[in-house]
PLY file of the C-alpha trace (Angstrom):
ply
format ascii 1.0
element vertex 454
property float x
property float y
property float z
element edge 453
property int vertex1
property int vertex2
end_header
-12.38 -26.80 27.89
-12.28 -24.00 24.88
-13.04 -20.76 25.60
-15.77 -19.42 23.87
-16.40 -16.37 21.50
-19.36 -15.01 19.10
-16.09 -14.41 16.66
-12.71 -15.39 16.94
-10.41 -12.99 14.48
-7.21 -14.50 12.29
-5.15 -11.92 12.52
-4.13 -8.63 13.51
-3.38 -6.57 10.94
-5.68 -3.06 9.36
-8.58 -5.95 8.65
-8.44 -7.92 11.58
-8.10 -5.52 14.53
-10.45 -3.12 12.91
-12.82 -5.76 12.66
-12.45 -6.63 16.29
-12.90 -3.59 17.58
-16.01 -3.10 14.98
-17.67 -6.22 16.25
-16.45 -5.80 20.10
-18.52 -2.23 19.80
-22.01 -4.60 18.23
-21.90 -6.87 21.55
-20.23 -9.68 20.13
-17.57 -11.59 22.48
-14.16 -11.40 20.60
-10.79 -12.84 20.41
-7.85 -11.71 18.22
-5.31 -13.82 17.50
-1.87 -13.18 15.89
1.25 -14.54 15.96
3.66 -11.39 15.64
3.11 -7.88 16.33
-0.41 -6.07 16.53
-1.02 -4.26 13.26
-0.02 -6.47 11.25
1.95 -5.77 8.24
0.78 -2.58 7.70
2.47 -0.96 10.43
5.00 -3.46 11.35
6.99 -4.07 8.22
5.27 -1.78 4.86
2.85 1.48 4.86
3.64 3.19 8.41
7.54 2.21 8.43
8.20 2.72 4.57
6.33 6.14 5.13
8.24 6.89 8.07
11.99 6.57 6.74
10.59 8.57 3.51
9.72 11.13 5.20
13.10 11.30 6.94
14.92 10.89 3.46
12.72 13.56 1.76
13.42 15.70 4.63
17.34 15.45 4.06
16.64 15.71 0.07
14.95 19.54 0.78
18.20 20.48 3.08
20.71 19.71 0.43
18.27 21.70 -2.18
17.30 24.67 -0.08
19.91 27.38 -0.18
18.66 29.14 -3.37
15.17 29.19 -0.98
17.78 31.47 1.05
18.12 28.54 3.89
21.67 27.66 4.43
22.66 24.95 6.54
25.97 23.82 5.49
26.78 20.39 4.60
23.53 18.11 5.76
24.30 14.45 6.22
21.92 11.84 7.31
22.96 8.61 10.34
20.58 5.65 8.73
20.87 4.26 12.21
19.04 6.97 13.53
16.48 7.16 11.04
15.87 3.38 11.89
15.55 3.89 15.51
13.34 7.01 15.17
11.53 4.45 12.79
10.82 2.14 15.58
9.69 4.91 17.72
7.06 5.73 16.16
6.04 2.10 15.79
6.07 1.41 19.11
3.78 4.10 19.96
1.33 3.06 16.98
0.96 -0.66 18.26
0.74 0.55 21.86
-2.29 2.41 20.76
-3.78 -0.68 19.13
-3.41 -2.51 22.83
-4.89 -0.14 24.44
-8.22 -0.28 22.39
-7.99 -4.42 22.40
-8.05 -3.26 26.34
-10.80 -0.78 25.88
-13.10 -2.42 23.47
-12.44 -6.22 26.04
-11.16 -7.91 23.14
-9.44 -11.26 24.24
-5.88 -11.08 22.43
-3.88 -14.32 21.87
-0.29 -14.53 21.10
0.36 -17.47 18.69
-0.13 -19.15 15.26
-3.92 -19.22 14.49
-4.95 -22.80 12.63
-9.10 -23.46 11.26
-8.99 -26.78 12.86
-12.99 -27.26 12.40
-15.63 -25.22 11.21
-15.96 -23.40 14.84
-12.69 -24.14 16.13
-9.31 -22.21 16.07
-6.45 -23.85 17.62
-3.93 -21.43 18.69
-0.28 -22.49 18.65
1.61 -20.21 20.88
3.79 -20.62 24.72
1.09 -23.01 24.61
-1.62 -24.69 22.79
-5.08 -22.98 23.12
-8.21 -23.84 21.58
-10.85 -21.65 21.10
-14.69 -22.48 20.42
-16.15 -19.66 17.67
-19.71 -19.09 16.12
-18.24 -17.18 13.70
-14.58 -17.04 11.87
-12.54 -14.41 10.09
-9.24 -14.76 8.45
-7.37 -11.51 8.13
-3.84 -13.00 7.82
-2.59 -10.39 4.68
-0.26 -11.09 2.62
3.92 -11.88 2.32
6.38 -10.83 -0.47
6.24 -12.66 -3.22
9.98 -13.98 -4.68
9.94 -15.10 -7.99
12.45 -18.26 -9.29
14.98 -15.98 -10.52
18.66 -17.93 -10.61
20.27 -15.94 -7.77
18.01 -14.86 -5.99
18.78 -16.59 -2.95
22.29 -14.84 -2.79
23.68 -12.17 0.15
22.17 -8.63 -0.02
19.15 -9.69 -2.97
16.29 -8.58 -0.20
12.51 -8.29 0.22
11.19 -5.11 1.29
10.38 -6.45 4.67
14.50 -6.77 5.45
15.38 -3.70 3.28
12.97 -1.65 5.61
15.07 -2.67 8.81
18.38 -2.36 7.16
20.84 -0.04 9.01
23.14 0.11 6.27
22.41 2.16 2.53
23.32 0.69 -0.18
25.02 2.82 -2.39
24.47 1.49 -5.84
20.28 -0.35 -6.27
18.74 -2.57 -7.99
15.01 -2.65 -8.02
12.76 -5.43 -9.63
9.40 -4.52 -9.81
8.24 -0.89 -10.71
5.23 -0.92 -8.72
4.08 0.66 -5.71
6.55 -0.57 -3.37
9.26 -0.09 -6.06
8.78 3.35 -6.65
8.35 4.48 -2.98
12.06 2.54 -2.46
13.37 4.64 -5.46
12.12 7.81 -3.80
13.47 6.83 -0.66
17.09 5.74 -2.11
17.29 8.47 -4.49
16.81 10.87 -1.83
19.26 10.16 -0.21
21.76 10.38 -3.44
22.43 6.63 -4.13
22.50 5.44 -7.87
19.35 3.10 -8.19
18.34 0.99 -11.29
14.55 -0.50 -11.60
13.76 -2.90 -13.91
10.20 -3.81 -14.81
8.77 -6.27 -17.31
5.66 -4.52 -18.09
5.91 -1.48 -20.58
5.34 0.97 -18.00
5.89 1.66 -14.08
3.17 1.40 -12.10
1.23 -0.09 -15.00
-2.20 -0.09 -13.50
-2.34 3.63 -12.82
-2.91 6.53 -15.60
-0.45 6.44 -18.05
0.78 9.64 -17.64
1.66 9.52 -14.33
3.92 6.80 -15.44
5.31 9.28 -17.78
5.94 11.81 -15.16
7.34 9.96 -12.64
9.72 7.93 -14.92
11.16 11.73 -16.09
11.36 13.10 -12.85
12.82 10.34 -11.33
15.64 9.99 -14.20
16.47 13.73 -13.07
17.11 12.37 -9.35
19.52 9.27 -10.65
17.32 7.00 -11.34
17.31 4.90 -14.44
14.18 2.62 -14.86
14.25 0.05 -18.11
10.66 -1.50 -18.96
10.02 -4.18 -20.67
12.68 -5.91 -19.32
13.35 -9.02 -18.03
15.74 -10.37 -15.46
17.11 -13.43 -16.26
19.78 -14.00 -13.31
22.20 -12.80 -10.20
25.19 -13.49 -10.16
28.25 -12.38 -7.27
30.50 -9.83 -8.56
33.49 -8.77 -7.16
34.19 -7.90 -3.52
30.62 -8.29 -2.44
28.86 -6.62 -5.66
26.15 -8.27 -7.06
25.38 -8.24 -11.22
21.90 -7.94 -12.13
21.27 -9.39 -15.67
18.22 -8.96 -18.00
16.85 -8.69 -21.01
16.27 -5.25 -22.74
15.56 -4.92 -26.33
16.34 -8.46 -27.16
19.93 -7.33 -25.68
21.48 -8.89 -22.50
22.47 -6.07 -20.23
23.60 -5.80 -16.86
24.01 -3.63 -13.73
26.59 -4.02 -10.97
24.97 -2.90 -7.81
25.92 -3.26 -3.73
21.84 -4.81 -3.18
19.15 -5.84 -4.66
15.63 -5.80 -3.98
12.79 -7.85 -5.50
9.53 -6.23 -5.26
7.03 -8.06 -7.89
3.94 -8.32 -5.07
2.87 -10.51 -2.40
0.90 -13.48 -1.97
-1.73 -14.38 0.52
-1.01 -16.25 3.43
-2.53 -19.29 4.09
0.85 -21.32 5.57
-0.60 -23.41 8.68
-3.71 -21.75 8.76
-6.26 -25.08 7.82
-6.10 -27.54 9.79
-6.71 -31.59 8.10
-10.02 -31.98 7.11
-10.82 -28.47 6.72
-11.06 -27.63 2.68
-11.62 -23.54 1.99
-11.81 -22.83 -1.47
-9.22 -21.14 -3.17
-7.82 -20.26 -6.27
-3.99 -19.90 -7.23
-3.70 -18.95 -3.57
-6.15 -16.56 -2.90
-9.23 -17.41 -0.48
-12.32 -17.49 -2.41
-15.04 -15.15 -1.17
-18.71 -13.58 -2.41
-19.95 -10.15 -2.20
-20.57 -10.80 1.70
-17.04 -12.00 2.34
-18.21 -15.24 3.65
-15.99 -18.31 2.12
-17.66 -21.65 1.11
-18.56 -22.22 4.96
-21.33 -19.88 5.62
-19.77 -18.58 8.81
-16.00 -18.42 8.06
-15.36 -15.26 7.16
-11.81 -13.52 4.89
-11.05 -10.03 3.71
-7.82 -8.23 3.07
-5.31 -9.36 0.86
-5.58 -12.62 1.88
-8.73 -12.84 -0.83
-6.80 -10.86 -3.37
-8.50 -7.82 -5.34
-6.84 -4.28 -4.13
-4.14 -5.07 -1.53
-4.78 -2.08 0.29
-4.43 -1.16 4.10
-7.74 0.81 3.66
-9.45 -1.67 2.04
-8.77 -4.23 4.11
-9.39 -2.23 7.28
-13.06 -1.47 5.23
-13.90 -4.98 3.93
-13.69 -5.86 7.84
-16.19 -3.31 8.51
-18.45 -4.88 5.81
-18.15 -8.16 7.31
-18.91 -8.04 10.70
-22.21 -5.62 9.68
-22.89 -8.90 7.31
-22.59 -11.14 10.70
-25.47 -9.46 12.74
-27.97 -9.14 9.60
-26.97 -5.16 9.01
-26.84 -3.68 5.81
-23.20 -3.17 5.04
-22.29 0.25 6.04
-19.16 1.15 3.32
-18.99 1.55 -0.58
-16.59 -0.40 -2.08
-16.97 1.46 -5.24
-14.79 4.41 -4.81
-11.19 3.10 -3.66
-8.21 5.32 -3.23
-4.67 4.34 -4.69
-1.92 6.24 -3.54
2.09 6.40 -3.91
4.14 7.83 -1.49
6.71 9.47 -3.74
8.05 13.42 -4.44
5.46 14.22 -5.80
2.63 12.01 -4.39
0.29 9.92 -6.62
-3.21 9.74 -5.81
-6.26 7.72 -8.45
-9.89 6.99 -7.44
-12.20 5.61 -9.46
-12.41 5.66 -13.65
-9.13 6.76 -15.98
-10.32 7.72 -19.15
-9.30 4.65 -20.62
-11.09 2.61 -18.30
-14.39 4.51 -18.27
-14.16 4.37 -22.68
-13.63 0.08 -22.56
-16.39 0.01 -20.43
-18.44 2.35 -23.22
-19.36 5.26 -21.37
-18.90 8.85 -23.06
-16.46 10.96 -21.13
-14.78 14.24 -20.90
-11.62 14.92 -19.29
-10.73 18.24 -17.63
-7.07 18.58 -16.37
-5.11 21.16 -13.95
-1.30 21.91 -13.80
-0.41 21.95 -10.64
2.93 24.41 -11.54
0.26 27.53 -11.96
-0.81 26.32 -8.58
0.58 29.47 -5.76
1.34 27.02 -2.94
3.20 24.54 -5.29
5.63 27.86 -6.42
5.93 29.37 -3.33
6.98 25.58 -1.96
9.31 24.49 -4.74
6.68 21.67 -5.83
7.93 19.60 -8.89
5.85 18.79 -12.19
2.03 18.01 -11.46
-1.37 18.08 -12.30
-4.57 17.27 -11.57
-6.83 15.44 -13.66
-10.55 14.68 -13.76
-12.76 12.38 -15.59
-16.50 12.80 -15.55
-19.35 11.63 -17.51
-20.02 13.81 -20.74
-23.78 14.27 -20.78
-24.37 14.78 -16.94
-20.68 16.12 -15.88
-21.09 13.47 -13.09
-17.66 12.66 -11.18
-15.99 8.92 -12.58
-12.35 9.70 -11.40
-9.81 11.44 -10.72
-5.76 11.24 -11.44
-3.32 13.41 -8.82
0.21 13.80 -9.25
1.04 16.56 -6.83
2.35 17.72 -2.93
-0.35 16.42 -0.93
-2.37 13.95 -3.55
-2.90 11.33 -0.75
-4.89 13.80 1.10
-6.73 15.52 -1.32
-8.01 12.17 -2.88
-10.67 11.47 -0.50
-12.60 14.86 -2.18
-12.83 13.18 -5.00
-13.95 10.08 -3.28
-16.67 11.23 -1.51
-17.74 13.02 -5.03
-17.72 9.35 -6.69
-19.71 8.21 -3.96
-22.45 10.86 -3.41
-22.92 11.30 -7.33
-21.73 14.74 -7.36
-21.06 16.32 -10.54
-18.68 18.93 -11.96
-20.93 21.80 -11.32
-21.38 20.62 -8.13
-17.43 20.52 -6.91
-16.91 23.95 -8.31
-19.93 25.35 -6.10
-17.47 24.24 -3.08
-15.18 27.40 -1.70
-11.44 26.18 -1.22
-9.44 28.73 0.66
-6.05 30.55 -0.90
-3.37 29.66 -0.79
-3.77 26.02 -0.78
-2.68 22.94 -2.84
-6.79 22.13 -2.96
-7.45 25.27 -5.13
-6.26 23.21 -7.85
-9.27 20.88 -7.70
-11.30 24.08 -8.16
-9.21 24.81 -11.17
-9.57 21.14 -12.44
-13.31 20.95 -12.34
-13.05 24.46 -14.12
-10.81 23.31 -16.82
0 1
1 2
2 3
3 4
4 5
5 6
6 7
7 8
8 9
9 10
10 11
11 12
12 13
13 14
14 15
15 16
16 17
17 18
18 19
19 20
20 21
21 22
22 23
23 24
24 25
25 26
26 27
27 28
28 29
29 30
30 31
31 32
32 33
33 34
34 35
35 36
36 37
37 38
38 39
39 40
40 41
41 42
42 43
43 44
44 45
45 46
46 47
47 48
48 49
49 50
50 51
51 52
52 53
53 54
54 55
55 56
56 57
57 58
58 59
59 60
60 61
61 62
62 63
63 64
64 65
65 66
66 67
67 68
68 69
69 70
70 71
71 72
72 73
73 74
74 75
75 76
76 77
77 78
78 79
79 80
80 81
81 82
82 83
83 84
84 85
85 86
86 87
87 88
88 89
89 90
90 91
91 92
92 93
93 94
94 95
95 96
96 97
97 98
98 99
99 100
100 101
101 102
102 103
103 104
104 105
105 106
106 107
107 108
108 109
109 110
110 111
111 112
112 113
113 114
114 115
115 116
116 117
117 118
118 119
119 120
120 121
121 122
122 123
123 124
124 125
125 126
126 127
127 128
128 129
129 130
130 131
131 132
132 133
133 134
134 135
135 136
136 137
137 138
138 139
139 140
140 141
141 142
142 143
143 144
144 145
145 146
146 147
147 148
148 149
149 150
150 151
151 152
152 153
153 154
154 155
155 156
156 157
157 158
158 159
159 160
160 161
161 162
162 163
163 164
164 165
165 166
166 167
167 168
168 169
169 170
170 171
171 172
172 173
173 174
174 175
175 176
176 177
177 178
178 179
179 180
180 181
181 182
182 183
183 184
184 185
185 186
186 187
187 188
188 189
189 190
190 191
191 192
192 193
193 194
194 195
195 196
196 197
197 198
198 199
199 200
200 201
201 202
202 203
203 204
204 205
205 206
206 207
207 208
208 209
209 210
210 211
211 212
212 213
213 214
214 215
215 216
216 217
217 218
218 219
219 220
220 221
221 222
222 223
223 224
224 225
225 226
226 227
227 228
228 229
229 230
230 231
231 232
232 233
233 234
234 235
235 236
236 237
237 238
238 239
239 240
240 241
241 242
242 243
243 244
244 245
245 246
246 247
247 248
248 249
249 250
250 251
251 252
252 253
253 254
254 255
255 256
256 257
257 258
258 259
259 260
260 261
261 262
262 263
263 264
264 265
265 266
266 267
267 268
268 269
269 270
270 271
271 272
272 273
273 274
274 275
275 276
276 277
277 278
278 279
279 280
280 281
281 282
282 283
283 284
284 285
285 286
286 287
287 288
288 289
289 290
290 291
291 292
292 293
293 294
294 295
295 296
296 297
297 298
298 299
299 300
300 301
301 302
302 303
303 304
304 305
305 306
306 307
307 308
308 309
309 310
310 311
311 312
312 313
313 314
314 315
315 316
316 317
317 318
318 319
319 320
320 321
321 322
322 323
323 324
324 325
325 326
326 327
327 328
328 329
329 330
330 331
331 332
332 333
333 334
334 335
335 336
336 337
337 338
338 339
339 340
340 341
341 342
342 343
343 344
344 345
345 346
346 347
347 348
348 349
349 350
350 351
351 352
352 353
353 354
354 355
355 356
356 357
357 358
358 359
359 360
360 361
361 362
362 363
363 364
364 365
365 366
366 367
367 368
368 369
369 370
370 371
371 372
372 373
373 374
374 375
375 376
376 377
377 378
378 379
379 380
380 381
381 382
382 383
383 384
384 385
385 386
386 387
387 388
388 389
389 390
390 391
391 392
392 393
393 394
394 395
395 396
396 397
397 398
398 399
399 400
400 401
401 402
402 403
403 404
404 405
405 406
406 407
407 408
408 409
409 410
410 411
411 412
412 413
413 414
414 415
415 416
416 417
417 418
418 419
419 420
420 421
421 422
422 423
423 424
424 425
425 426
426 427
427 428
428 429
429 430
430 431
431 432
432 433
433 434
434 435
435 436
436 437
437 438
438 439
439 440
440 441
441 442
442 443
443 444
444 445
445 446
446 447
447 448
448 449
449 450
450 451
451 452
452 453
């Protein structure tokens, strides 16, 4: 006989275990299934780890940079063995922390590959085969690096970033294709620690779909840190080189050029994943992957549910974790409680990047009138007095009512301060309105004040 939930959860990642808990807390009976570790990817294999070893790199970065602060500390090394267990430290108290509110919130958790076998029926494929009888569904299964068919590819050391992130050994000399957001934090995190690193990107910009001059930024500060990053470029194979190198080759120019390097990783996104998860008979609607949802998150049977990057869009931790909110307040007839409308991006590199809302560019194609009023972050007292690189803050507001669009960050702490500007976006606030607010001295913040000023 099946045991029997109100909702039955597809994984247990930022969406899915989030959404358990959210619908646990309405009265509804709850299972969570999920076939590797609770959180998902996330905190298993990208934001939490990735973040983790950064922080560890960036710390050994400031060391070697510090005397002329009048710190000396001789010669600092870093053990990347120790970084990784530290690493897996913190991990294991993060997902511990998850069980314990599965525990506390009596959500049933099942170990094992979830499959849609019916329309109220997940089979669960685990030690053994369980079959659980659901009124509702919802598929949270994320997302899996994507590897594109380049000739190579498949060779020694050419990684994702789920097996560079467990790697115990630095490679001295790489290779980065993709110079998006996972990209550019590995660049931080290799550069750090003072390896050579080359990133090749086909689009004419890193980190295309953020403000252009962040691009800018980054791309010169990075060069200063070893880093050499060719756009518009396009790799056309790997081949072995000798004693265990590997040759990058691509396109530049119309020129073939190529870079001997120790590894290579290949970070051009992730896909959803959908491997195993219908059973026969069972025909969601798709398209080039992606799980087709509407504005309710419900697929094309009424009570199967998706969100996260499993349906595309933003393929944020964030946004999954709030798309699960929306959907279980869509399952008991509640208005849904979160605005989608205001959705941080952020990059974890020295300095941080931090958008929200509008660019300038994006608010004029969609024909609205704006002005732009931007900060430098280097007149900014806490960024001297901390030895903060180029920055600035940048804010784009509507020109007849000065009400908040967006807002560009490239400065120490951007991934916190964001969420002002969010909460601006969403309550309508305008610029008058943000400069009204007292931010206290020294602080990174005052340059907000000094941006809405500007």
């Amino acid at each position: 006989m099946a045991d029997t939930f109100d909702l039955v959860v597809i994984g247990a990642g930022p969406g899915g275990y989030v959404a358990a808990i959210e619908s646990a807390k309405k009265g509804m009976k709850t299972a969570l299934v999920e076939n590797r570790e609770l959180g998902g990817t996330c905190l298993n294999r990208g934001c939490i780890p990735t973040k983790t070893i950064m922080h560890s790199t960036e710390l050994f970065a400031e060391l070697k940079a510090c005397e002329h602060l009048g710190i000396h500390v001789g010669e600092a090394s870093y053990n990347m063995e120790e970084i990784q267990e530290r690493k897996e430290e913190v991990l294991d108290q993060l997902r511990s922390g998850i069980a314990m509110l599965m525990k506390k919130n009596k959500i049933s958790v099942y170990e094992g590959t979830g499959s849609i076998t019916s329309p109220h029926e997940v089979t669960v494929q685990g030690e053994e085969t369980t079959v659980l009888a659901a009124e509702k569904i919802l598929i949270a299964t994320g997302s899996v690096p994507a590897m594109p068919p380049i000739p190579g590819a498949d060779l020694p050391n050419v990684v994702n970033s789920d097996a560079l992130l467990n790697r115990k050994k630095v490679y001295q000399r790489l290779a980065i294709i993709g110079g998006g957001v996972i990209g550019m934090e590995f660049a931080s995190i290799y550069s750090a620690l003072g390896c050579q690193v080359t990133v090749i990107e086909a689009l004419d910009r890193v980190l295309a779909n953020m403000d252009k001059e962040i691009a800018q930024n980054l791309k010169m500060i990075l060069k200063k840190r070893n880093v050499e990053i060719h756009t518009k470029a396009k790799v056309e194979e790997i081949v072995e080189g000798t004693d265990g190198t590997l040759i990058c080759r691509y396109t530049e120019k119309e020129a073939l050029q190529e870079v001997e390097v120790d590894g290579i990783l290949v970070a051009v996104g992730r896909r959803a994943n959908t491997d195993g998860l219908f059973g026969e008979g069972m025909e969601i609607s798709t398209d080039r992957g992606k799980i087709l949802v509407n504005e309710n998150y419900q697929t094309n049977y009424s009570n199967i549910y998706a969100i996260g990057d499993v349906i595309g869009g933003i393929q944020l931790a964030h946004v999954a974790s709030a798309e699960g909110i929306n959907a279980v307040a869509h399952m008991v007839n509640e208005k849904l409680p979160i605005n989608m409308g205001a959705i941080p991006g952020c990059v974890y590199t020295n300095p941080e990047i931090a958008t929200v809302g509008l660019s300038k560019e994006e608010a004029e194609a969609a024909g609205i009138s704006v002005t732009t009023h931007k900060y430098a972050m280097s007149a900014n007292g806490k960024s001297v007095l901390s030895n903060q690189e180029r920055g600035f803050i940048k804010v784009v507001a509507e020109a007849e009512t000065g009400k908040i669009l967006g807002a560009q960050m490239m400065c120490a702490r951007a991934t916190d301060m964001i969420s002002e500007f969010g909460t601006a976006i969403t309550g309508g606030m305008t610029l008058a309105e943000m400069r009204s607010v007292i931010r206290p001295h020294p602080t990174f913040s005052e340059g907000i004040t000094e941006a809405v000023s500007a």
